[in-house]
C-alpha positions in Angstrom: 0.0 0.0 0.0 1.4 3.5 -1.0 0.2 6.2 0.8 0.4 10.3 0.0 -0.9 13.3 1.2 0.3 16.8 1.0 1.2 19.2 3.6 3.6 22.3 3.7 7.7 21.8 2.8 9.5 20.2 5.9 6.4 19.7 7.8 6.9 16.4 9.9 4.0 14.6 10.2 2.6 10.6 11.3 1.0 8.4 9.4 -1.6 6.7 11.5 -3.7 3.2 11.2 -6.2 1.5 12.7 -8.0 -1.9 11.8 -11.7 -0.6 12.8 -13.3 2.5 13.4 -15.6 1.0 16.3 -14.0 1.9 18.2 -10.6 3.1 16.9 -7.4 2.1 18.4 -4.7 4.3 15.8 -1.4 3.1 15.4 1.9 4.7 14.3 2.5 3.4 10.8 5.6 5.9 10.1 6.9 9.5 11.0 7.4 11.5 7.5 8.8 14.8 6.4 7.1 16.7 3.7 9.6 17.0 0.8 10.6 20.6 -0.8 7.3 20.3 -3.1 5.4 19.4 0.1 4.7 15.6 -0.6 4.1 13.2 2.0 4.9 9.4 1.2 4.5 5.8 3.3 4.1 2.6 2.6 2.2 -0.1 4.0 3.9 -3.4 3.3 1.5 -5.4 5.8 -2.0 -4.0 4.6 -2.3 -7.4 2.6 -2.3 -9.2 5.6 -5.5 -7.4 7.3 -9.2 -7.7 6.2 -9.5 -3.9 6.7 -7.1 -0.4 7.5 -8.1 3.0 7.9 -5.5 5.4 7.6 -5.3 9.3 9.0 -2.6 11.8 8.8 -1.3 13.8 12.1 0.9 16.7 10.3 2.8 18.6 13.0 2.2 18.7 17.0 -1.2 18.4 16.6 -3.3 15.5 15.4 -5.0 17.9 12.1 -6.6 15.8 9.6 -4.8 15.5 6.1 -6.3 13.7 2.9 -4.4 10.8 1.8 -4.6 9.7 -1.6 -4.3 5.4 -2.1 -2.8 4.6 -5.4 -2.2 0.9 -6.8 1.0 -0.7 -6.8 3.2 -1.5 -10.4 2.5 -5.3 -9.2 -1.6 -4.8 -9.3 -2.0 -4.3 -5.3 -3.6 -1.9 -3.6 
C-alpha cells in the first residue's frame, strides 16, 4: 500500500492506522517529512495481511486531519 498526502515543505507529520473505526485504536504506521514540493509518502507493506485499514494523517504537533490519496502498486496491489 502507498500512501500520499500533501502538507507544507518540511512539515513532519505521522501516518496513522487503525484496523476498525468502532471503536478506533490508531497506530503509528511511520513518521514523515514533507519533501521541498510538500509531498508526503508511506508505505504499508502489511495492509495485505489485514481484512481492513483505515489510515489518517497527524501533520505537526497536533493530530490535524490531512487527505491521503491510495494509489495501486506496479505489481496490481492496492
Amino acid at each position: 500500500m502507498r500512501l500520499s498526502g500533501k502538507a507544507a515543505p518540511g512539515t513532519v507529520s505521522s501516518v496513522l492506522f487503525t484496523p476498525t473505526l468502532q471503536p478506533a485504536a490508531w497506530q503509528t504506521l511511520a513518521h514523515t517529512t514533507a519533501d521541498q514540493v510538500g509531498n508526503v509518502i508511506a508505505l504499508d507493506a502489511s495492509a495485505s495481511k489485514t481484512k481492513s485499514r483505515f489510515y489518517r494523517l497527524a501533520l505537526g504537533a497536533f493530530p490535524l486531519l490531512g487527505g491521503l490519496q491510495i494509489q495501486r502498486q506496479s505489481n496490481g496491489n492496492i
